[in-house]
ROMI-92901 format. One record per atom (N, C-alpha, C, O): atom name; x, y, z. Coordinates in steps of 0.02 Angstrom, whole numbers, padded with zeros to 5 digits. Layout:
REM ROMI-92901
name=CA x=X y=Y z=Z
...
END
This chain:
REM ROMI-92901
name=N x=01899 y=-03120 z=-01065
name=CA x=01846 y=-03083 z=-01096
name=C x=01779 y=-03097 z=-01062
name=O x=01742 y=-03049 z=-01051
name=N x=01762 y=-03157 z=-01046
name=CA x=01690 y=-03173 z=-00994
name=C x=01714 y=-03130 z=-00934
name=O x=01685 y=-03075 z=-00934
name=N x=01746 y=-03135 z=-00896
name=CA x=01762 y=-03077 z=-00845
name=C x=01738 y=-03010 z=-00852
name=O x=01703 y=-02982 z=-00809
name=N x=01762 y=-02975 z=-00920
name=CA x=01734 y=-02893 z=-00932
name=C x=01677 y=-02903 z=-00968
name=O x=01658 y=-02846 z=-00979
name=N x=01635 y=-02944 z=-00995
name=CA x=01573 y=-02965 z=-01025
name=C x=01522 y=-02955 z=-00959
name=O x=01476 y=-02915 z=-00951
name=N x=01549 y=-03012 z=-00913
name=CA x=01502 y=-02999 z=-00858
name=C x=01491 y=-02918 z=-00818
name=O x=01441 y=-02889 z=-00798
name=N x=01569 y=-02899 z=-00820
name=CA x=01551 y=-02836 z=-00785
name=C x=01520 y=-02783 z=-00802
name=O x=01501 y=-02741 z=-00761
name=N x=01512 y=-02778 z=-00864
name=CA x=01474 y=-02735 z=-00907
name=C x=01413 y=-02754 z=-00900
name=O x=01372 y=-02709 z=-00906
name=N x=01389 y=-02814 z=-00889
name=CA x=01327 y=-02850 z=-00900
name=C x=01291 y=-02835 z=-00818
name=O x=01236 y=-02815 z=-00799
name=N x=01340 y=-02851 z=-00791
name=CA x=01314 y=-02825 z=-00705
name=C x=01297 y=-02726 z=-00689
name=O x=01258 y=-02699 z=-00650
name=N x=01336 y=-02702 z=-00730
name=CA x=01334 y=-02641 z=-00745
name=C x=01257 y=-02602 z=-00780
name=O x=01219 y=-02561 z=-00755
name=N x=01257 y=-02623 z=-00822
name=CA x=01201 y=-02628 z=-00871
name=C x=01133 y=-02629 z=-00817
name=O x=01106 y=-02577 z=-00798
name=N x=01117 y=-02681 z=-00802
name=CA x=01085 y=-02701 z=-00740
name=C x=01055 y=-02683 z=-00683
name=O x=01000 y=-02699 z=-00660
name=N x=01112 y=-02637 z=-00655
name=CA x=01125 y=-02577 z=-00605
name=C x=01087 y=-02523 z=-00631
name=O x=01034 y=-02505 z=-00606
name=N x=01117 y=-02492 z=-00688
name=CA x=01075 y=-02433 z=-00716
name=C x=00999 y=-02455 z=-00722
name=O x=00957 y=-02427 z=-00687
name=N x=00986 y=-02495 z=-00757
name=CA x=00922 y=-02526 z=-00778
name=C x=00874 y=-02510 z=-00710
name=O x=00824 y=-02475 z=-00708
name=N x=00906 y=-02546 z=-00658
name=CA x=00877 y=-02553 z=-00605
name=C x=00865 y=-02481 z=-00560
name=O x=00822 y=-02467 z=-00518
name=N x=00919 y=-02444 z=-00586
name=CA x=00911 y=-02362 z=-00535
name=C x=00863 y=-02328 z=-00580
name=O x=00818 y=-02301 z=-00549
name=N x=00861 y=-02323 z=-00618
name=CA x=00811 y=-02285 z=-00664
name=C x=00732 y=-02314 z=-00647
name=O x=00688 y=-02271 z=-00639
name=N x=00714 y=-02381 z=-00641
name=CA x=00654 y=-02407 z=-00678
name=C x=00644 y=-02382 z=-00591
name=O x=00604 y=-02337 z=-00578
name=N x=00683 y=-02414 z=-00536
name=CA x=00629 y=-02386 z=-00478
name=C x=00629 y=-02299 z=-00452
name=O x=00592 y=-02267 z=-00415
name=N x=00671 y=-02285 z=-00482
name=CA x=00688 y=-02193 z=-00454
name=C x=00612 y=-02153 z=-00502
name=O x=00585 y=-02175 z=-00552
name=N x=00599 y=-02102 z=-00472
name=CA x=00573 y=-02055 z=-00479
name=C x=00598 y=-02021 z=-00523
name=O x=00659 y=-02019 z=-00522
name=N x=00559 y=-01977 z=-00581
name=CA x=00589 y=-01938 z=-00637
name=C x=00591 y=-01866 z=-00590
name=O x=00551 y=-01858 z=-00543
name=N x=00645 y=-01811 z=-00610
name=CA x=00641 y=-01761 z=-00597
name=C x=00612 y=-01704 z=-00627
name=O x=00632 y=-01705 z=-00685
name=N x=00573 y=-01651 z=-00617
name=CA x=00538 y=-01595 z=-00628
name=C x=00452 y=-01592 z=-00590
name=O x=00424 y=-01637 z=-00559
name=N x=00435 y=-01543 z=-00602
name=CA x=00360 y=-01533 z=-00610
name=C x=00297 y=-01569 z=-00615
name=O x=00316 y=-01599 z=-00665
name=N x=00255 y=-01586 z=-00608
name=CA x=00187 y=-01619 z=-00620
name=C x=00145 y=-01556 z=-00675
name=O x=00157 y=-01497 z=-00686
name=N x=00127 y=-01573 z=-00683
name=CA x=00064 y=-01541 z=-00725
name=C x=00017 y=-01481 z=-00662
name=O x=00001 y=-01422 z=-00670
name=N x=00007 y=-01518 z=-00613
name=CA x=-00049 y=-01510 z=-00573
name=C x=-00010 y=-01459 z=-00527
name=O x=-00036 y=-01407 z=-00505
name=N x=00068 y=-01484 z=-00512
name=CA x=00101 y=-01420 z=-00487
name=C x=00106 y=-01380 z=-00518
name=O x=00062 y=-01342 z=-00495
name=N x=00140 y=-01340 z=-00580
name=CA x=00137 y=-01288 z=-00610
name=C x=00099 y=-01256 z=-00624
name=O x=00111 y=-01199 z=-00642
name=N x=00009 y=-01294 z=-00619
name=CA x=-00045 y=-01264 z=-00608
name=C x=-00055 y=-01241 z=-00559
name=O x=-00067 y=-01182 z=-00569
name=N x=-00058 y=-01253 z=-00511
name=CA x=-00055 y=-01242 z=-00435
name=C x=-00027 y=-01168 z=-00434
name=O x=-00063 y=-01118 z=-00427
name=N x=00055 y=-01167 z=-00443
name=CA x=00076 y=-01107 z=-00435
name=C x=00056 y=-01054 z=-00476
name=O x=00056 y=-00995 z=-00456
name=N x=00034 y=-01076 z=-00548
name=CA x=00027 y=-01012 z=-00583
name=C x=-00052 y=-00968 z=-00559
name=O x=-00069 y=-00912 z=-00579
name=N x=-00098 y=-01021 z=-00505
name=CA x=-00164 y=-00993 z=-00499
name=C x=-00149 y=-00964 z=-00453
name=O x=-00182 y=-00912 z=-00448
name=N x=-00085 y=-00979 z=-00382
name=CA x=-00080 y=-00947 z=-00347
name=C x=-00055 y=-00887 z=-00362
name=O x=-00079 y=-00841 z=-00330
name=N x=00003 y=-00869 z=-00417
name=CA x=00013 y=-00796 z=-00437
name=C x=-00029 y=-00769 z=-00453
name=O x=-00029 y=-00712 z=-00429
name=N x=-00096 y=-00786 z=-00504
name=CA x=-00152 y=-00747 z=-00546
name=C x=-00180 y=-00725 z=-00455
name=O x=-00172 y=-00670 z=-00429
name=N x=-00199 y=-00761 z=-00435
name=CA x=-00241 y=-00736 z=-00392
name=C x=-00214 y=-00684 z=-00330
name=O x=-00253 y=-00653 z=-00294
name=N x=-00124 y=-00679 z=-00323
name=CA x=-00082 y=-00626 z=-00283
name=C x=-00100 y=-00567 z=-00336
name=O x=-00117 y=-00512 z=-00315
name=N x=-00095 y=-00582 z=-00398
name=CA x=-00083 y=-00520 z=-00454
name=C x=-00162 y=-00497 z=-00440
name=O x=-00175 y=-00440 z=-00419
name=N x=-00193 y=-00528 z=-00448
name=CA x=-00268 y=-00488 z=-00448
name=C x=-00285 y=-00458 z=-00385
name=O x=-00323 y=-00409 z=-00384
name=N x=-00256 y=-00489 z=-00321
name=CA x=-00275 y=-00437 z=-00268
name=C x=-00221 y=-00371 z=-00268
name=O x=-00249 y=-00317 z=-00254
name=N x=-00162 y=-00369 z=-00280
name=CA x=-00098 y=-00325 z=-00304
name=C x=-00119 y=-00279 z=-00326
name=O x=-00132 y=-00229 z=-00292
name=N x=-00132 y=-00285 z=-00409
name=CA x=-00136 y=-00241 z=-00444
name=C x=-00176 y=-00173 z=-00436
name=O x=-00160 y=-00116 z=-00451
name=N x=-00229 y=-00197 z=-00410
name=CA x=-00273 y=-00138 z=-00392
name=C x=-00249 y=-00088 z=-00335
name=O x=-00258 y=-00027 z=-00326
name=N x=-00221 y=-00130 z=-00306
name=CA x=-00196 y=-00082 z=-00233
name=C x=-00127 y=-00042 z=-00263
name=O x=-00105 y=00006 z=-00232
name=N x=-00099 y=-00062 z=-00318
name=CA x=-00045 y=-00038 z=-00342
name=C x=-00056 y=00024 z=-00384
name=O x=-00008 y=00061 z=-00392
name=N x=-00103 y=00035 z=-00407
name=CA x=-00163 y=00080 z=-00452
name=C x=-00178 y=00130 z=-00404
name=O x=-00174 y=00191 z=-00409
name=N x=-00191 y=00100 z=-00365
name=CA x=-00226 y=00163 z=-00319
name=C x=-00150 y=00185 z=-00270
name=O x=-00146 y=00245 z=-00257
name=N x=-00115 y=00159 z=-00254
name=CA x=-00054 y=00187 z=-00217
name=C x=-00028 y=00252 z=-00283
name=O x=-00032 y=00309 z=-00262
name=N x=00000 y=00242 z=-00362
name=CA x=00012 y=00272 z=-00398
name=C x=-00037 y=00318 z=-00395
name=O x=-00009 y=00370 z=-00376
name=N x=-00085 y=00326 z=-00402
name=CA x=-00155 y=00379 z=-00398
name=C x=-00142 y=00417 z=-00335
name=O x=-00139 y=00476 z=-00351
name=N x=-00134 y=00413 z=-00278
name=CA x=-00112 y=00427 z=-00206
name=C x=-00033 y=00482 z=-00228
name=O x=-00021 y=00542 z=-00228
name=N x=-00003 y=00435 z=-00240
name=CA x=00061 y=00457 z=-00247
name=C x=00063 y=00535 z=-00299
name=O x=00083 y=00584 z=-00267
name=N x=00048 y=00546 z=-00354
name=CA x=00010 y=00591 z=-00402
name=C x=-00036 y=00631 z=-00369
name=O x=-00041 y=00690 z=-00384
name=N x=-00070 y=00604 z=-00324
name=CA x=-00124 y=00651 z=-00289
name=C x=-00066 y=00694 z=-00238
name=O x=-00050 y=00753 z=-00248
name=N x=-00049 y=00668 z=-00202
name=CA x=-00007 y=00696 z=-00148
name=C x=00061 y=00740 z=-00180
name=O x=00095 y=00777 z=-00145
name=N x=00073 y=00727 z=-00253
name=CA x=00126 y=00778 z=-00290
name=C x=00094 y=00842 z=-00305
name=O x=00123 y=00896 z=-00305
name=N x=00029 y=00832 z=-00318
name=CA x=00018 y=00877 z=-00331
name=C x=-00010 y=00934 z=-00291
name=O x=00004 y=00991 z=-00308
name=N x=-00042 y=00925 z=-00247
name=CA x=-00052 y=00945 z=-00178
name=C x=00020 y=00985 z=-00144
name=O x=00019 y=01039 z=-00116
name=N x=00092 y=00936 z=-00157
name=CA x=00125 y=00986 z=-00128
name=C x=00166 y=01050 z=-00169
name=O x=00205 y=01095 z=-00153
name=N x=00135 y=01027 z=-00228
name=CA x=00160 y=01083 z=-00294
name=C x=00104 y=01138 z=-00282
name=O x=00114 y=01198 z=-00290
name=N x=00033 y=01106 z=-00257
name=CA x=-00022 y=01164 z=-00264
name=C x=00030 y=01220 z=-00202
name=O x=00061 y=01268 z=-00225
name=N x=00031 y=01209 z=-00149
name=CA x=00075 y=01220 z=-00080
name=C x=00129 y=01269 z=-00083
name=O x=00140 y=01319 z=-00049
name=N x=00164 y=01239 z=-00137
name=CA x=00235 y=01271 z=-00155
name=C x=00204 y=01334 z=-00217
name=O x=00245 y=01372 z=-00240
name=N x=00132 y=01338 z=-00238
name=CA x=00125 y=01395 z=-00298
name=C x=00080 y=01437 z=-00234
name=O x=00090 y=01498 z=-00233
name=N x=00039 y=01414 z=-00190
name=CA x=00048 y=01472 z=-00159
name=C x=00091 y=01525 z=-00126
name=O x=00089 y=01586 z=-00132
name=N x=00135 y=01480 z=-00085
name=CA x=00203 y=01490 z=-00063
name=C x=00221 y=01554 z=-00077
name=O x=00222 y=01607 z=-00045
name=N x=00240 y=01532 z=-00148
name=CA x=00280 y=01582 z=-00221
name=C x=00239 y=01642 z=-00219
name=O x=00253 y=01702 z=-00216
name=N x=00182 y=01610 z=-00222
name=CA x=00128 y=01684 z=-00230
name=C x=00135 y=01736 z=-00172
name=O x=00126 y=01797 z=-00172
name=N x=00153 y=01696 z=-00127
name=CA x=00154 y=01749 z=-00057
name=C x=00220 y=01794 z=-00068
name=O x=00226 y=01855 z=-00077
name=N x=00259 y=01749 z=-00064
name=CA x=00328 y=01779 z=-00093
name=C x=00348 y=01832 z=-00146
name=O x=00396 y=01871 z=-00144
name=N x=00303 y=01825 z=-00191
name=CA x=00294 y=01851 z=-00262
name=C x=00254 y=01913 z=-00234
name=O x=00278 y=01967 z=-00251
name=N x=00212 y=01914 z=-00204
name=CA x=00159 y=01990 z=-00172
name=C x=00196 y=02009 z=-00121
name=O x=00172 y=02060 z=-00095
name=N x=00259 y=01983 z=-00087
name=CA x=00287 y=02036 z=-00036
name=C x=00347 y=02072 z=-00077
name=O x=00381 y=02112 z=-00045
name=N x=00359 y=02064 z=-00131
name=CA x=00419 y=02079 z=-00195
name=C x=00372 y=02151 z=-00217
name=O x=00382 y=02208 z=-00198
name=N x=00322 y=02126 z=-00262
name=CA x=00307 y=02156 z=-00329
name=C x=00241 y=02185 z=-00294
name=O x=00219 y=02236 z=-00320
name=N x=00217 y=02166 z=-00254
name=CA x=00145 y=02212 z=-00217
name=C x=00080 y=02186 z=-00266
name=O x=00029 y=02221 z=-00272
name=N x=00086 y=02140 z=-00290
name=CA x=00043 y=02106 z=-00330
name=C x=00047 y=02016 z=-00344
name=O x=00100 y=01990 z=-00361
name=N x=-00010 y=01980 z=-00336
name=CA x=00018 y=01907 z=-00363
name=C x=00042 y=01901 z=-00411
name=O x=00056 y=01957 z=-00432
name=N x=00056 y=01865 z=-00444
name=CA x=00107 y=01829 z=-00502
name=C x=00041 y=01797 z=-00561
name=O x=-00016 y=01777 z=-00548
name=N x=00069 y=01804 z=-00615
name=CA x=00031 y=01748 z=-00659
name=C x=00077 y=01689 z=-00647
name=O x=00130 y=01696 z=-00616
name=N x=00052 y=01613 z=-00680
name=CA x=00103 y=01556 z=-00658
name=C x=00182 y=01561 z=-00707
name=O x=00236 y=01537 z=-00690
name=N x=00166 y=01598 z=-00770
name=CA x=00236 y=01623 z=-00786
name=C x=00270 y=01641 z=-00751
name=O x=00316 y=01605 z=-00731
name=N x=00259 y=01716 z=-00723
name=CA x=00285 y=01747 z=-00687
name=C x=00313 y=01700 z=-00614
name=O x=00367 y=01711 z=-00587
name=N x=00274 y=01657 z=-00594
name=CA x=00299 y=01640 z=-00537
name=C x=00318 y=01590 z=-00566
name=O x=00334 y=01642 z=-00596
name=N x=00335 y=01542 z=-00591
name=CA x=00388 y=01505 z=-00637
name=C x=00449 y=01527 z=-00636
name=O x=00501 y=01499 z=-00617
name=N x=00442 y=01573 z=-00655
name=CA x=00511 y=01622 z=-00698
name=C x=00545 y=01634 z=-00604
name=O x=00598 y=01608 z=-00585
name=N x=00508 y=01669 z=-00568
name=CA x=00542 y=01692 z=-00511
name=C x=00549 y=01624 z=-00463
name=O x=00600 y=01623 z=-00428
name=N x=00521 y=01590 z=-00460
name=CA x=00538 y=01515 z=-00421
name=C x=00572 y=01489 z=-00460
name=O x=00562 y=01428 z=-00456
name=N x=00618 y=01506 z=-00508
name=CA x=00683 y=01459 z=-00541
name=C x=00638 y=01391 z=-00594
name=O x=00663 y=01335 z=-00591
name=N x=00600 y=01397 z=-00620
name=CA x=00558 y=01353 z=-00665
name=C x=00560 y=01291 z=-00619
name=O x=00600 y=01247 z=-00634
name=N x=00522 y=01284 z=-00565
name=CA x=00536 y=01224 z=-00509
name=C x=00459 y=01214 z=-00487
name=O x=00447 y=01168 z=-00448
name=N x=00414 y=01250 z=-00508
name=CA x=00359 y=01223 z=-00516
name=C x=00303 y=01179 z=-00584
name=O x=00243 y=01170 z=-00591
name=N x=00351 y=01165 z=-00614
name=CA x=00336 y=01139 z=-00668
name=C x=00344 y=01151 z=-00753
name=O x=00338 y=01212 z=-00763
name=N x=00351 y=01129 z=-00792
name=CA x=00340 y=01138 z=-00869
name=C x=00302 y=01184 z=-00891
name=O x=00243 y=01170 z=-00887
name=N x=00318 y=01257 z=-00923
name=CA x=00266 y=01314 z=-00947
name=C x=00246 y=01286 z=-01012
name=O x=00276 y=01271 z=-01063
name=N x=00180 y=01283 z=-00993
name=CA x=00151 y=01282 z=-01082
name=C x=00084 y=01330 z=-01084
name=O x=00030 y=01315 z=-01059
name=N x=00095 y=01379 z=-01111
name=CA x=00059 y=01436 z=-01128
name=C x=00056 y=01475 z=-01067
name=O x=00108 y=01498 z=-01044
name=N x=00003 y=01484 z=-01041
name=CA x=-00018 y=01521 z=-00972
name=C x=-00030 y=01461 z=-00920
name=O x=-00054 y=01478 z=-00866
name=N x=-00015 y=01389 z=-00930
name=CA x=-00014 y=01342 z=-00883
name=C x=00056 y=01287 z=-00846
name=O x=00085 y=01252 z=-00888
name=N x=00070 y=01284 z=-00808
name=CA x=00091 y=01229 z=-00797
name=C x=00083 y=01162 z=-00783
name=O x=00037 y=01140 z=-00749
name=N x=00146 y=01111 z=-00819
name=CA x=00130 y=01031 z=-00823
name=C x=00145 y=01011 z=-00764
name=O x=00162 y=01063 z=-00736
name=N x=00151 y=00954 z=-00712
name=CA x=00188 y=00919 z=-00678
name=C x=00132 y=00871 z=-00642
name=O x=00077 y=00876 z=-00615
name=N x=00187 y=00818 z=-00661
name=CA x=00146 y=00744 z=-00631
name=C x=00085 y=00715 z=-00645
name=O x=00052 y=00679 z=-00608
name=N x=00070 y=00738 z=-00714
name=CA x=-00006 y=00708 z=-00756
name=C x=-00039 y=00773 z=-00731
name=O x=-00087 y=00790 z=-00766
name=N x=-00021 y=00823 z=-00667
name=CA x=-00071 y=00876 z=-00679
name=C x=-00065 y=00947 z=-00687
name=O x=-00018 y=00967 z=-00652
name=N x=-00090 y=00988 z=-00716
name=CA x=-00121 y=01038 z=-00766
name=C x=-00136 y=01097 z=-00683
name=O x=-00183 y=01093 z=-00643
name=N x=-00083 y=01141 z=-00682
name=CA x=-00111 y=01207 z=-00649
name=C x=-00111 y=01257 z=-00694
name=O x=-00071 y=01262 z=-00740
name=N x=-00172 y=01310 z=-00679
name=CA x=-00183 y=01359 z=-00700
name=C x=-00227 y=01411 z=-00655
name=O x=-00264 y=01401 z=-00607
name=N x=-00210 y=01469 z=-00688
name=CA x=-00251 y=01532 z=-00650
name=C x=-00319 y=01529 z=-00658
name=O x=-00334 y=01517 z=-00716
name=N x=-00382 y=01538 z=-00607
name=CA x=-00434 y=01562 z=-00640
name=C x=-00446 y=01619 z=-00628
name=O x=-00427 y=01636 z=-00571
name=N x=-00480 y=01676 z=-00671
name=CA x=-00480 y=01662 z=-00732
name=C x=-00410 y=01651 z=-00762
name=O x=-00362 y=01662 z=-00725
name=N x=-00401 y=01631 z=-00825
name=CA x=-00359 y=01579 z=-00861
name=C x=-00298 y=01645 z=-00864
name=O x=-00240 y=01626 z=-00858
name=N x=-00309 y=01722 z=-00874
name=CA x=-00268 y=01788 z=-00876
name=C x=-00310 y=01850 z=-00824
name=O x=-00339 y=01905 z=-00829
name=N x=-00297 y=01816 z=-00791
name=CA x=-00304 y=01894 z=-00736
name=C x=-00280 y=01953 z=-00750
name=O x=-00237 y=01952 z=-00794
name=N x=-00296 y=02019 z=-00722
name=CA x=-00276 y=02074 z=-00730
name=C x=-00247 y=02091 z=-00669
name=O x=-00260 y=02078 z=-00611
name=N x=-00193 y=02132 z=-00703
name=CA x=-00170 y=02158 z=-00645
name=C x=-00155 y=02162 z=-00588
name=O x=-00109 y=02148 z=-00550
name=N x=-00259 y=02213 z=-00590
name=CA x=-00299 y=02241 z=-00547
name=C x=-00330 y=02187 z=-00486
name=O x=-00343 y=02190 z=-00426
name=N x=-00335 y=02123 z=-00553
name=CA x=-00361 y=02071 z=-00491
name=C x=-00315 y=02025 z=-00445
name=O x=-00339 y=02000 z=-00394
name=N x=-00238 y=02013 z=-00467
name=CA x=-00184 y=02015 z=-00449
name=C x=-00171 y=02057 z=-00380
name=O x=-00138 y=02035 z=-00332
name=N x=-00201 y=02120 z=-00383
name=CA x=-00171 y=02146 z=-00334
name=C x=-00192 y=02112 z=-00261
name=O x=-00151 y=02105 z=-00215
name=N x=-00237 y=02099 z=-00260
name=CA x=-00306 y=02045 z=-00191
name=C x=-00304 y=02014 z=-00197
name=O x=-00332 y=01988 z=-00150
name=N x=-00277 y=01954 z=-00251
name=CA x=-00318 y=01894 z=-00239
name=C x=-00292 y=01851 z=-00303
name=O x=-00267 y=01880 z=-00351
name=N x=-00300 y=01771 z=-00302
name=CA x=-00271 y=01748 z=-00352
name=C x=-00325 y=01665 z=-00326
name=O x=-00355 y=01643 z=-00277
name=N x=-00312 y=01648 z=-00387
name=CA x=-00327 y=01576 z=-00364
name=C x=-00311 y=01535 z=-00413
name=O x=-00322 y=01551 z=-00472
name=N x=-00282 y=01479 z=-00396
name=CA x=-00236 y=01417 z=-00460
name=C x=-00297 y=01347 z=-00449
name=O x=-00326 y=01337 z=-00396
name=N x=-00302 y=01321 z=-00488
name=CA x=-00307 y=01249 z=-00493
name=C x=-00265 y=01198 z=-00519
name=O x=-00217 y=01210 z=-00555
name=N x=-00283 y=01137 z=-00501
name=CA x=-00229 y=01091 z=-00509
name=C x=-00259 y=01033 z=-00545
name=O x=-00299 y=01001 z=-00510
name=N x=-00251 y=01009 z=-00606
name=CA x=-00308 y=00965 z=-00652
name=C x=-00286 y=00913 z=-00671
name=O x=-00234 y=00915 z=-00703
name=N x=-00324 y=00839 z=-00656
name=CA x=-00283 y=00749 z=-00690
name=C x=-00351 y=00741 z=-00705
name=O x=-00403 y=00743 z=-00672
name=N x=-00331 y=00728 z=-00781
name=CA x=-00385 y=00667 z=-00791
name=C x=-00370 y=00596 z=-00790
name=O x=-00331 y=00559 z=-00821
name=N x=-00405 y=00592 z=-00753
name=CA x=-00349 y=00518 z=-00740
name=C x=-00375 y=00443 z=-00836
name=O x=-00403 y=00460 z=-00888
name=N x=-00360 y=00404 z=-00825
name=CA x=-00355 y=00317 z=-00880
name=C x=-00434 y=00337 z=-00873
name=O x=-00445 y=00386 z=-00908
name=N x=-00479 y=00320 z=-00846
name=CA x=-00565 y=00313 z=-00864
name=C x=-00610 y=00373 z=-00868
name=O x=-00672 y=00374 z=-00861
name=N x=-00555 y=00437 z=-00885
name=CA x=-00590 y=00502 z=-00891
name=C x=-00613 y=00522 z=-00811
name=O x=-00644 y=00575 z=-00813
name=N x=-00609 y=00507 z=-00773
name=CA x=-00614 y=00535 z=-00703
name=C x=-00574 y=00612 z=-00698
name=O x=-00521 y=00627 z=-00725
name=N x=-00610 y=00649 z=-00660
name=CA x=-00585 y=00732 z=-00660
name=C x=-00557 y=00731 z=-00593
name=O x=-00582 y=00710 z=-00541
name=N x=-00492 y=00760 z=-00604
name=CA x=-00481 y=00763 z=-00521
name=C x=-00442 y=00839 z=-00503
name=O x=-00389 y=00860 z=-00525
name=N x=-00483 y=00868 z=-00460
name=CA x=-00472 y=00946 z=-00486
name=C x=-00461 y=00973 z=-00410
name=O x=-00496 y=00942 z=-00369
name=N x=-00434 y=01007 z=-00393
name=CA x=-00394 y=01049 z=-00335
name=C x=-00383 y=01115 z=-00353
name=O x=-00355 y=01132 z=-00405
name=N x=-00416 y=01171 z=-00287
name=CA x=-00410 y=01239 z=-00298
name=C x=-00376 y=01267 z=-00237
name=O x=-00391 y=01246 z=-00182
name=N x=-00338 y=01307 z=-00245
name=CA x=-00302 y=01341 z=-00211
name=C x=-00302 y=01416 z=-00200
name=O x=-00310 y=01444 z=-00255
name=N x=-00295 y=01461 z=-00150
name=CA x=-00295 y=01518 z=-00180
name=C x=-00275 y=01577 z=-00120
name=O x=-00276 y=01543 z=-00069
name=N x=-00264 y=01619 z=-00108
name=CA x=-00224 y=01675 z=-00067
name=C x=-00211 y=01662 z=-00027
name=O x=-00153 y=01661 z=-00008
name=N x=-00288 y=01635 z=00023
name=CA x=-00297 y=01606 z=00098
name=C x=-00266 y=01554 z=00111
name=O x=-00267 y=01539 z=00171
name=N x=-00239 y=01520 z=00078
name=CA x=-00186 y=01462 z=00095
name=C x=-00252 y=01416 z=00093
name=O x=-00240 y=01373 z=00135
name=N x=-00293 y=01407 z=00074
name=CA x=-00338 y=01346 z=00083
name=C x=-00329 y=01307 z=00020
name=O x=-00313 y=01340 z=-00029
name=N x=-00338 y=01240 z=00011
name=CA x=-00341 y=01197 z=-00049
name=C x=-00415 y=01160 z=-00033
name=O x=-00429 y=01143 z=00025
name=N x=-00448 y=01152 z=-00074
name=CA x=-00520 y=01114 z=-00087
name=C x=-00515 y=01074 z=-00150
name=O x=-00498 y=01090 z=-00207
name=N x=-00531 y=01029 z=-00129
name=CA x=-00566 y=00959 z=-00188
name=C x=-00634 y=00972 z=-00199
name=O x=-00681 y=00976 z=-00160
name=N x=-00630 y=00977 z=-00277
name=CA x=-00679 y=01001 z=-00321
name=C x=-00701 y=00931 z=-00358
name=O x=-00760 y=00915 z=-00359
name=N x=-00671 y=00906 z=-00376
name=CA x=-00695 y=00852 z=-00399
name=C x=-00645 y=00774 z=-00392
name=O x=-00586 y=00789 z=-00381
name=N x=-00649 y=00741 z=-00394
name=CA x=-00738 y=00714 z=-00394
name=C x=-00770 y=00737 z=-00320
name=O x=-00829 y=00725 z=-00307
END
């Protein structure tokens, strides 16, 4: 019994001794600080550039939807000998320019419509012109016109 007394006792000892000089495992305080200031401060240069890429991205959808309603329109006046309202060219472009709601279409946060809002006819027969409308999160207007001549202009801002 002194034989397995001691060995346990030499045992005992061993542990005692690996623990008290070893190093604990995990984190410091000062590291986990460290890293979390280095994320705040990746996130804060990020985010903004990520804001404005989405804004870009939305800008440039809509631009090629403005593109694709002239398109239609051209298409639509070598058919019918007159432009289209955006129903009408809705309806004949397979509803692929966007969501009809009333005399306008939705797509991608922005708002096209005819000006004036119901043309006639008469004014149909020469000439047409669409805009393309986001208000963007801080009320910012962001407005695009389009119209027979194939030209698009930024109106606002």
């Amino acid at each position: 019994m002194n034989l397995a007394q001691t060995e346990t006792e030499r045992s005992a000892v061993r542990h005692a001794s690996c623990s008290h000089g070893s190093r604990q495992r995990g984190f410091s305080l000062i590291e986990v600080m460290t890293v979390l200031l280095c994320i705040g401060i990746l996130s804060a240069i990020s985010i903004p550039m990520l804001v404005k890429a989405r804004a870009d991205a939305r800008r440039s959808g809509a631009l090629a939807n403005l593109r694709q309603i002239i398109q239609g329109e051209h298409g639509y006046h070598l058919e019918k000998r007159r432009f289209a309202r955006l129903d009408e060219l809705n309806t004949f472009c397979s509803t692929q320019l966007g969501e009809q709601i009333g005399a306008t279409l939705r797509k991608t946060n922005y708002t096209f419509q005819m000006i004036p809002s119901a043309p006639t006819d008469a004014e149909l027969a020469t000439t047409f012109t669409v805009s393309a409308t986001e208000v963007q999160a801080d009320g910012t207007l962001v407005q695009f016109i389009g119209d027979q001549g194939g030209g698009i202009t930024q109106t606002y801002p």
